[in-house]
C-alpha positions as YAML, in Angstrom:
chain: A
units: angstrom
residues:
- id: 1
  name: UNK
  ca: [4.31, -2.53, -6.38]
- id: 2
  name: UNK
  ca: [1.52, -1.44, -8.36]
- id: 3
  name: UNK
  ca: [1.17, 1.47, -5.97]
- id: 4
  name: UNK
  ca: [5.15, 2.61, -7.27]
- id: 5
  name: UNK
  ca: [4.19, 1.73, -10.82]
- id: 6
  name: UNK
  ca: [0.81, 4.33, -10.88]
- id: 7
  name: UNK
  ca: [3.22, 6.80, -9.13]
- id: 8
  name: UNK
  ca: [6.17, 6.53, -11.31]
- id: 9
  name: UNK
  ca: [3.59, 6.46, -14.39]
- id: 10
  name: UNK
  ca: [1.74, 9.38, -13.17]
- id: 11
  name: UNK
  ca: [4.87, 11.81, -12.23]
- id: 12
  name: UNK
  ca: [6.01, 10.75, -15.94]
- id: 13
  name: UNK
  ca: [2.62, 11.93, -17.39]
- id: 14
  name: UNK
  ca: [3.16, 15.01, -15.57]
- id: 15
  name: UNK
  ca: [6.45, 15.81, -17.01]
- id: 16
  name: UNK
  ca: [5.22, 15.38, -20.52]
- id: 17
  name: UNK
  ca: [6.45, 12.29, -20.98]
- id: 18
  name: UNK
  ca: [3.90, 10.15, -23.61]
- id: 19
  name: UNK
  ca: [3.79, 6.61, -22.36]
- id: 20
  name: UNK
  ca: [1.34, 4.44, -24.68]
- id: 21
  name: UNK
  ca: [-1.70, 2.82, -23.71]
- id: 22
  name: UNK
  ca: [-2.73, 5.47, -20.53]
- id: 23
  name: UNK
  ca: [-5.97, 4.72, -19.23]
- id: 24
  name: UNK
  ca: [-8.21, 7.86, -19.20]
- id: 25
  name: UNK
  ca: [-8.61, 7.72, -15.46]
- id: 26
  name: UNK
  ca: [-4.88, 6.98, -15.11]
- id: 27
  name: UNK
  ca: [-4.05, 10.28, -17.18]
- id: 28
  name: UNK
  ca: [-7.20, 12.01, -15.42]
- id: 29
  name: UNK
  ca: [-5.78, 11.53, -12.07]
- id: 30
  name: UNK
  ca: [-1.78, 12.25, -12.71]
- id: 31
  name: UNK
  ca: [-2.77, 15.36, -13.88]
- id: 32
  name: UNK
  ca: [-6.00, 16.53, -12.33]
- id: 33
  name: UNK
  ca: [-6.09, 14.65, -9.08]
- id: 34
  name: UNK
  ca: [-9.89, 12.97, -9.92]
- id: 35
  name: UNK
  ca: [-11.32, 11.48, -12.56]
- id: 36
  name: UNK
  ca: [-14.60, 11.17, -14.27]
- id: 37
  name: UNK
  ca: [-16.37, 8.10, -12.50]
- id: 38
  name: UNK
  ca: [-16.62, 6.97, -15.78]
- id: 39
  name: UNK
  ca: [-13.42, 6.97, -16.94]
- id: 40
  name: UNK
  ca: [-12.75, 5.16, -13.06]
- id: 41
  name: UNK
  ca: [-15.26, 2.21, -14.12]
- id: 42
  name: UNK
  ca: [-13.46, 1.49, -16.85]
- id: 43
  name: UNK
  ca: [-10.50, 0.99, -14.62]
- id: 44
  name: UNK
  ca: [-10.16, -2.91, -14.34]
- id: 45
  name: UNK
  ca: [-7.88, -5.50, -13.82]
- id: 46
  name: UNK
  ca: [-7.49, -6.46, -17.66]
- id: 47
  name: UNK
  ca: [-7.09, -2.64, -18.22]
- id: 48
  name: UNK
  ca: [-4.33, -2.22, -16.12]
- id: 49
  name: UNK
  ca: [-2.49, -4.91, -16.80]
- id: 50
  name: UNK
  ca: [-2.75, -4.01, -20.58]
- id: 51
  name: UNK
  ca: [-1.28, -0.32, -19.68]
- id: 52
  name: UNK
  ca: [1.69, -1.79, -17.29]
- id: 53
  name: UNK
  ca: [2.10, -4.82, -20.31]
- id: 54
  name: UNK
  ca: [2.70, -1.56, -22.41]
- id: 55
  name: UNK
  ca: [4.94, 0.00, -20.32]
- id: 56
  name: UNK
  ca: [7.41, -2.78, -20.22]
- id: 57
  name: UNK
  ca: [9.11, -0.89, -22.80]
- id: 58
  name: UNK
  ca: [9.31, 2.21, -21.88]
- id: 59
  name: UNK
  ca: [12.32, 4.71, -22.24]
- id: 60
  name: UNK
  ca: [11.93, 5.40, -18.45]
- id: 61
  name: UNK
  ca: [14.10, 2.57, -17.12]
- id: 62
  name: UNK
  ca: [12.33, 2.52, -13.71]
- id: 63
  name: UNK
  ca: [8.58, 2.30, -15.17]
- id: 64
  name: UNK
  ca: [10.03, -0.69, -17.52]
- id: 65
  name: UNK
  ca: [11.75, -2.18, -14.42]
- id: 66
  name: UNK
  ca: [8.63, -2.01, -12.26]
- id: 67
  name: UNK
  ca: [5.98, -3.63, -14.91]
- id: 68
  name: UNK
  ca: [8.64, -6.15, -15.56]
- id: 69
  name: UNK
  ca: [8.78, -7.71, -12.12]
- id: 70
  name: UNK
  ca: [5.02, -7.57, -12.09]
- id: 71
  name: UNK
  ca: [4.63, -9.79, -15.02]
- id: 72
  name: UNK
  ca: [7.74, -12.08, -14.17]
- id: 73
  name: UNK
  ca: [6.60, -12.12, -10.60]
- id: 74
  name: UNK
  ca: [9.71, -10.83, -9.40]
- id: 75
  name: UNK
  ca: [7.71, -9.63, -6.16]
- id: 76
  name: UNK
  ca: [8.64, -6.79, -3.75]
- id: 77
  name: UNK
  ca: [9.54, -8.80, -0.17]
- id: 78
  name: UNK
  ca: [8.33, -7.06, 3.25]
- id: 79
  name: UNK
  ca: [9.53, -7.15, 6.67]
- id: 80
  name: UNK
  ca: [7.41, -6.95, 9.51]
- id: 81
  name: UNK
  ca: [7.34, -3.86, 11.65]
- id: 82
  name: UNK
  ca: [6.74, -5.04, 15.00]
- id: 83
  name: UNK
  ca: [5.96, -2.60, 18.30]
- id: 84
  name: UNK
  ca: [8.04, 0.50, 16.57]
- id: 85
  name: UNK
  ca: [6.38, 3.89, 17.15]
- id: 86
  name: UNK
  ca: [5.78, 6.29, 14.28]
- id: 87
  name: UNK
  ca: [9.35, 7.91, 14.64]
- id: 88
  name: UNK
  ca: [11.24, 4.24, 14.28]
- id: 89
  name: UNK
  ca: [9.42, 3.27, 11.52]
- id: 90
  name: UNK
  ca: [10.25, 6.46, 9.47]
- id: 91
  name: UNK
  ca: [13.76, 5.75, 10.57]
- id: 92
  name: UNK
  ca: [12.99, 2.35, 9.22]
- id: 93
  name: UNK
  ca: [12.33, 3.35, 6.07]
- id: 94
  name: UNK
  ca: [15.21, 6.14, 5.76]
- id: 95
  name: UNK
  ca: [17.37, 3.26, 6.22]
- id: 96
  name: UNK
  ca: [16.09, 1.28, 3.61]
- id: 97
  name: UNK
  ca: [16.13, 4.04, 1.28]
- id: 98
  name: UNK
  ca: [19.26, 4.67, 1.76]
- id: 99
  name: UNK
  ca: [20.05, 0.46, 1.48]
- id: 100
  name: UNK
  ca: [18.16, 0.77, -2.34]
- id: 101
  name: UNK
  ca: [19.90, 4.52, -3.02]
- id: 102
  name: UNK
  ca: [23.56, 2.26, -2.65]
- id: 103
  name: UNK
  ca: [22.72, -0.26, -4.92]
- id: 104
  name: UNK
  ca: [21.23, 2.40, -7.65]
- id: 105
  name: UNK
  ca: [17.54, 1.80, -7.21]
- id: 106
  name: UNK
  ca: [15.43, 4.50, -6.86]
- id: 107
  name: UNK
  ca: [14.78, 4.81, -3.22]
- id: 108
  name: UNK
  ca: [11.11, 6.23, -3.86]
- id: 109
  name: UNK
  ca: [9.77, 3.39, -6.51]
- id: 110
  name: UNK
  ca: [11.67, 0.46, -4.68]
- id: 111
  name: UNK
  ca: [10.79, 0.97, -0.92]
- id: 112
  name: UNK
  ca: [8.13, 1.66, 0.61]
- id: 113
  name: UNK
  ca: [6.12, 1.35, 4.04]
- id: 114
  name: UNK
  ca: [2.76, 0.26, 4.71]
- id: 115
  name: UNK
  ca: [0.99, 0.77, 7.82]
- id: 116
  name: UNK
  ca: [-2.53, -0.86, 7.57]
- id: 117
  name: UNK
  ca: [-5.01, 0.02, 10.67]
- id: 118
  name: UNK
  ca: [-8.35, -1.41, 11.71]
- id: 119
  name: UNK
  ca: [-10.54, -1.11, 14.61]
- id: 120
  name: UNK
  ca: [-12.11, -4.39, 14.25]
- id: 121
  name: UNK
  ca: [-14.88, -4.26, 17.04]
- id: 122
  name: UNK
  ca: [-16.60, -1.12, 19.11]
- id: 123
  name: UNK
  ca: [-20.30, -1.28, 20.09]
- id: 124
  name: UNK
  ca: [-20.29, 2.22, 21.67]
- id: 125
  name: UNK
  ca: [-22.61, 3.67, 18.19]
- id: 126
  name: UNK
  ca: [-24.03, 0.40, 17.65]
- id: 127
  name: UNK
  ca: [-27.83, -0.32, 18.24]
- id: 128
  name: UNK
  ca: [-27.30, -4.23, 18.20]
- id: 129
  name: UNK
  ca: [-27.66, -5.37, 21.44]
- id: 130
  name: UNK
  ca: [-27.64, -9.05, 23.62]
- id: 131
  name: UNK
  ca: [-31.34, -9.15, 24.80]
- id: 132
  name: UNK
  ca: [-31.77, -11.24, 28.04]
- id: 133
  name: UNK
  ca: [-34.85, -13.21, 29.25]
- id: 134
  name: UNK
  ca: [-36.65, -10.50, 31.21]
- id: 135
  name: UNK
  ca: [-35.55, -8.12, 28.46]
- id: 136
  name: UNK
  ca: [-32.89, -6.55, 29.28]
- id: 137
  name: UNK
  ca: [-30.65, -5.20, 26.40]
- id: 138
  name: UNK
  ca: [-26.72, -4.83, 27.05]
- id: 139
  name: UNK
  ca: [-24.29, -3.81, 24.48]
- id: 140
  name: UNK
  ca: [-22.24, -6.96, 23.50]
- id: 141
  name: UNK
  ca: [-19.24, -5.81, 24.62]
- id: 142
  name: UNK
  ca: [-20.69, -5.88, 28.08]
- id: 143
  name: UNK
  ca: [-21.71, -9.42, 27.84]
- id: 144
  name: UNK
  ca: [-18.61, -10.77, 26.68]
- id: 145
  name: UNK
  ca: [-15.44, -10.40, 28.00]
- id: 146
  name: UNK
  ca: [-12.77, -10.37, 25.37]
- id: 147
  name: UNK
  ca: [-15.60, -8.23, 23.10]
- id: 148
  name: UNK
  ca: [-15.70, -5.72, 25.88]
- id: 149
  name: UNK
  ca: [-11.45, -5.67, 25.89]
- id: 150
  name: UNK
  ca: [-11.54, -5.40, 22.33]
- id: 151
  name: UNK
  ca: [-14.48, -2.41, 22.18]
- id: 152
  name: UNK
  ca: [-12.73, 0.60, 20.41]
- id: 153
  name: UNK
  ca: [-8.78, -0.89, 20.23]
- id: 154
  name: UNK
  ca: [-7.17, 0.08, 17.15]
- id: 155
  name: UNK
  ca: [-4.90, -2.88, 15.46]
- id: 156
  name: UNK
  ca: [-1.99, -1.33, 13.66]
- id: 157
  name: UNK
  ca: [0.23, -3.49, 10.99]
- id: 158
  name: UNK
  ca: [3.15, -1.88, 9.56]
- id: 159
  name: UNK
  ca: [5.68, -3.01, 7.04]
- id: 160
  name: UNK
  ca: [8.39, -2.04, 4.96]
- id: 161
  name: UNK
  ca: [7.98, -3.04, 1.55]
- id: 162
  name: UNK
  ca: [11.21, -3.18, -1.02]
- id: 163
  name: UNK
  ca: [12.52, -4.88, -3.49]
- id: 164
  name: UNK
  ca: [14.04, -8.49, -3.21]
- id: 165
  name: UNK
  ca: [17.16, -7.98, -3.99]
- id: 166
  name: UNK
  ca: [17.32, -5.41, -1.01]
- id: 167
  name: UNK
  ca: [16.07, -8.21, 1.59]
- id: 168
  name: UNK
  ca: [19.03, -9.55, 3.46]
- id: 169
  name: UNK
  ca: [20.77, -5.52, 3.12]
- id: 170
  name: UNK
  ca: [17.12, -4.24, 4.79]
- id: 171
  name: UNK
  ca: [16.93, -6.77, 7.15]
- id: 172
  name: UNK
  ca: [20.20, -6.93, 8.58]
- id: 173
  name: UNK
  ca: [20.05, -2.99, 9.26]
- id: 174
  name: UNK
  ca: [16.65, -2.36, 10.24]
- id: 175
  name: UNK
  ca: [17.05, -5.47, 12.84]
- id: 176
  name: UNK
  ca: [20.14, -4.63, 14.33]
...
């Protein structure tokens, strides 16, 4: 959600639009792409939260929406992605947007997808090594087993993320 509200906040800055209480990194980055690092360490939790607190009032009725929820804990829900290839979970998503387009949320700030990735072990660069008795070094993943079938697989998580009131719409569709 916060991810929407910085992107909805920053397209706003961009088309003139004066919100109040714009960090200087936050205005930096929506219209130069970077900001100062020092303007970025200022950047905190209590900062942001003051900005979005601000911007519960806004004119723009999706930027008011989206701080609104935040504050009222009116959470986005998620639905798992399991086994679907890069093409189905686009698909996925289309279908969702379309879901939030029908009931007159902006498809863009109220659905999203996530797709997290980690590659959680792989020794192949990695000087540690299991050193046996007559002093022997092997790589850990050729000592162990399951470290050796884990050595270099990449663990991929992807969800759709939208807003509640989309749930039963998104899931019924996307599971079918």
């Amino acid at each position: 959600m916060i991810r929407a509200i910085l992107s909805r906040a920053a397209e706003l800055i961009r088309q003139g639009v004066a919100l109040p209480s714009v960090p200087a990194a936050i205005g930096a980055i929506a219209v130069r792409r970077t900001a100062p690092l020092a303007d970025y360490l200022e950047l905190d939790d209590g900062v942001l939260f003051g900005a979005m607190h601000a911007w519960e009032s806004s004119a723009d009725p999706v930027l008011s929406d989206l701080t609104q929820r935040i504050r009222g804990r009116s959470l986005f829900k998620t639905l798992e992605l399991y086994g679907m290839d890069d093409a189905a979970r686009d698909q996925a998503l289309q279908i969702a947007r379309e879901i939030a387009k029908r009931q007159g949320l902006s498809p863009k700030s109220y659905v999203g997808l996530d797709v997290a990735s980690d590659t959680p072990f792989d020794d192949r660069d990695d000087p540690l090594g299991v050193v046996f008795p007559r002093g022997e070094a092997k790589k850990p993943g050729d000592v162990s087993f399951l470290l050796g079938r884990l050595r270099g697989e990449t663990v991929t998580r992807a969800r759709l993320i939208f807003a509640p009131e989309l749930r039963d719409a998104v899931r019924a569709a996307v599971s079918a």
